[in-house]
C-alpha positions in Angstrom: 6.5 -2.9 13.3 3.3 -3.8 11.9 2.1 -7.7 11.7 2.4 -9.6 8.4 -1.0 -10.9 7.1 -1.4 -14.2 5.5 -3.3 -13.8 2.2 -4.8 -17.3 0.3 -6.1 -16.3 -2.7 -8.3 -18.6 -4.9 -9.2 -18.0 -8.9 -11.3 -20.0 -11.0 -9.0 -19.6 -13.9 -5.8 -21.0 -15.6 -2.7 -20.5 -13.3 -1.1 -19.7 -16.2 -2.7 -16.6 -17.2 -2.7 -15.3 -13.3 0.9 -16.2 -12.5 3.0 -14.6 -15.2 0.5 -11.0 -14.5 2.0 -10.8 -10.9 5.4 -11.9 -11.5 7.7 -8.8 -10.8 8.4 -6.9 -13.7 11.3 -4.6 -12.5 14.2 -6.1 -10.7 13.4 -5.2 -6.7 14.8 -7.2 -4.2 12.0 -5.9 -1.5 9.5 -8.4 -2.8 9.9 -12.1 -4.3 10.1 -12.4 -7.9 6.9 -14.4 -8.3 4.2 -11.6 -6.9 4.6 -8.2 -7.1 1.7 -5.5 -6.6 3.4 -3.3 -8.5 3.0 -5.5 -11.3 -1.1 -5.0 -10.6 -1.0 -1.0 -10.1 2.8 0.0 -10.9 3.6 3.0 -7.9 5.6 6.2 -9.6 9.3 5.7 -8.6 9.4 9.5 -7.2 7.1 8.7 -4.5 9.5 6.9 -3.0 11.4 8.7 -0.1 13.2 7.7 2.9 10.4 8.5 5.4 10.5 10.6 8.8 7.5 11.3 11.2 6.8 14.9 9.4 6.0 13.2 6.1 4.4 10.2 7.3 1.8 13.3 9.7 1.2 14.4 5.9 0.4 11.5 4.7 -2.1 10.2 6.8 -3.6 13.4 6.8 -4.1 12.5 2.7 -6.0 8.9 3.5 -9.1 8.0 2.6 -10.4 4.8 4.5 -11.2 2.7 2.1 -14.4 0.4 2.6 -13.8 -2.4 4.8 -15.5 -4.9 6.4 -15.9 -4.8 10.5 -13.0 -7.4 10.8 -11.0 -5.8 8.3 -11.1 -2.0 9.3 -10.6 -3.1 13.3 -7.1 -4.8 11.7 -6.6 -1.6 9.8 -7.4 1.3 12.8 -4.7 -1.6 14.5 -2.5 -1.7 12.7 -1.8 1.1 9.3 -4.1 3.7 10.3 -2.8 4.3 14.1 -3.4 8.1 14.2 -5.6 8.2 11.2 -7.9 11.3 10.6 -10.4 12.0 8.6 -8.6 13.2 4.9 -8.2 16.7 4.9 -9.5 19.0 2.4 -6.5 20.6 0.1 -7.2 23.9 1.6 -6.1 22.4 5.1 -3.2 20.0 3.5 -1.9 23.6 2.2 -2.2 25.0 5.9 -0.5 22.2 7.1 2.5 21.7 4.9 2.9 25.8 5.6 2.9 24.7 9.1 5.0 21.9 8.9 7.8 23.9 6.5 8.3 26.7 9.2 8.9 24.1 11.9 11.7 22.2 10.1 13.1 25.5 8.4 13.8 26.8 12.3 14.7 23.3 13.5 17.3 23.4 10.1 18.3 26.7 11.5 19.0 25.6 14.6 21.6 22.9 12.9 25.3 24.2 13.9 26.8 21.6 11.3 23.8 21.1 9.6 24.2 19.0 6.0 21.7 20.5 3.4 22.0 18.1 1.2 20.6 15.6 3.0 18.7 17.9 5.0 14.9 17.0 6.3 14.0 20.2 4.7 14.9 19.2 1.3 13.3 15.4 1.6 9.4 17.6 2.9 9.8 19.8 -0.5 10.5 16.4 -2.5 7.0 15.5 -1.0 5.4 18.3 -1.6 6.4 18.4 -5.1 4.8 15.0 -5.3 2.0 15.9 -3.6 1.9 19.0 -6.8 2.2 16.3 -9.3 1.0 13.2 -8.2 -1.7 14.4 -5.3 0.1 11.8 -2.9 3.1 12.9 -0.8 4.9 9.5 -0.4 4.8 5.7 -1.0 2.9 5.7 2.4 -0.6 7.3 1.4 -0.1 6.2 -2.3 0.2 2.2 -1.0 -3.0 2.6 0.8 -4.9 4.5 -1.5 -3.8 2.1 -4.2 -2.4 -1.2 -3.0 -4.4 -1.4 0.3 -0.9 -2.2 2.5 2.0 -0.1 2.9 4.3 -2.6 1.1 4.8 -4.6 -1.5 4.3 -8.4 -1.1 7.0 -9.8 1.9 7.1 -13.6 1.4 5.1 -15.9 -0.5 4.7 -20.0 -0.1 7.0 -21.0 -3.2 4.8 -24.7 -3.4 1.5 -22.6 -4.7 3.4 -20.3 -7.3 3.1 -23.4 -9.6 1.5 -23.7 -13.0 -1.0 -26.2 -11.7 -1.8 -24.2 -8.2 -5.8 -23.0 -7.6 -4.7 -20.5 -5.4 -1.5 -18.3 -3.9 -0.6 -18.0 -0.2 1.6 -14.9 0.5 1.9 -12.5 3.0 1.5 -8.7 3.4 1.9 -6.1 6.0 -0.6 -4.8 8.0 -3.5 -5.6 5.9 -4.4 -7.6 2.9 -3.8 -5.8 -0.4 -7.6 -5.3 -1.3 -7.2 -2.0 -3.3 -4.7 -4.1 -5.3 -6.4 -7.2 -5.7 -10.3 -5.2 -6.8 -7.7 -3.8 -9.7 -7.0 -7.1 -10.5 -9.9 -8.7 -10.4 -10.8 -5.6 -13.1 -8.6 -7.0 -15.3 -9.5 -10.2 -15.0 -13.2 -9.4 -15.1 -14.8 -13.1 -15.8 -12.1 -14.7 -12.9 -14.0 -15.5 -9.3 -11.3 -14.1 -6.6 -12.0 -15.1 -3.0 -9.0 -13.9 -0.4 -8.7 -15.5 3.0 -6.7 -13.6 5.1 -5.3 -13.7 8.9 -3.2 -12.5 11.2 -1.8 -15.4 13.0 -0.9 -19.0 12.0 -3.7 -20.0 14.6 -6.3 -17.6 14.0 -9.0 -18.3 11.8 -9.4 -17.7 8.3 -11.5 -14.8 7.1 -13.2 -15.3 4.1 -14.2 -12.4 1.4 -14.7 -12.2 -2.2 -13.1 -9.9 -4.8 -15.4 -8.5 -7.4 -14.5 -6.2 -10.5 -15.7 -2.7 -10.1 -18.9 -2.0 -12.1 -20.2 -2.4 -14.9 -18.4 -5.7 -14.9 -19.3 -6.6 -11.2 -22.0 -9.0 -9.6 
């Protein structure tokens, strides 16, 4: 199970217009209804697929590590990206979902009282029909590519959701949502974002800004 990350992150802007942005906007009980990352970079609902070690050996192979800081990418090679490679080229995705097919098509086989339905065969081809429509296989590589963690928000501290709050505290798993929050500070182009972030309630806090992507970056 990975470790939850405590996030703190400051804005020099109006609690007002920040708060009501990441307030969920669908009704999911897997993240509190004040802070949703999906309300920052909304994640297709077909990605979404009870995950077994095949597809989750896809979807790493589909990661791109995202530029972090030395502190930050030590966490991430800890924790989320355990067994990460290098992304594969498409060519060598397509080799390996042939691969990967063959072995669960003789392990279905093998089933005496197999169900079908339900079958491990037929979740991989729901993942590779995402992969054919959406060039990610699952929530897993989509989260990273896009959010940063491989969730959506756990917890939050209720006292700095307020209207008059300077910052949020919340936590994450794994990692700090950067991908997530560099879309958000995008949006907000003209809002200073500074995240601090650790992984224990006694370690010490990490400091980093969050700038909008050019041209609208310092």
């Amino acid at each position: 199970m990975n470790k939850h990350i405590i996030n703190q992150l400051f804005f020099s802007a109006n609690a007002h217009t920040i708060l009501p942005y990441l307030k969920a906007k669908i009704n999911d009980l897997s993240c509190p209804k004040e802070f949703s990352l999906n309300s920052i970079v909304a994640m297709p609902m077909a990605l979404e697929l009870l995950l077994n070690p095949d597809i989750i050996s896809l979807a790493k192979m589909n990661l791109a590590m995202p530029e972090f800081d030395e502190n930050m990418k030590q966490l991430a090679l800890n924790q989320l990206y355990k067994g990460w490679l290098q992304k594969k080229t498409e060519q060598e995705l397509l080799e390996s979902i042939s691969e990967f097919r063959k072995k669960i098509r003789a392990a279905e086989t093998g089933k005496l009282d197999g169900n079908m339905e339900n079958s491990q065969l037929e979740t991989f081809e729901k993942a590779v029909t995402n992969f054919q429509e959406y060039q990610f296989f699952c929530q897993y590589d989509w989260r990273l590519t896009h959010w940063g963690t491989d969730r959506d928000i756990c917890a939050i501290d209720a006292l700095t959701f307020k209207t008059e709050t300077s910052y949020i505290e919340f936590k994450t798993s794994g990692l700090p949502p950067i991908a997530a929050l560099k879309n958000l500070a995008d949006t907000f182009p003209s809002v200073r974002f500074t995240l601090l972030y650790r992984s224990l309630p006694d370690n010490p806090w990490i400091k980093m800004s969050i700038f909008p992507s050019l041209p609208f970056g310092y």
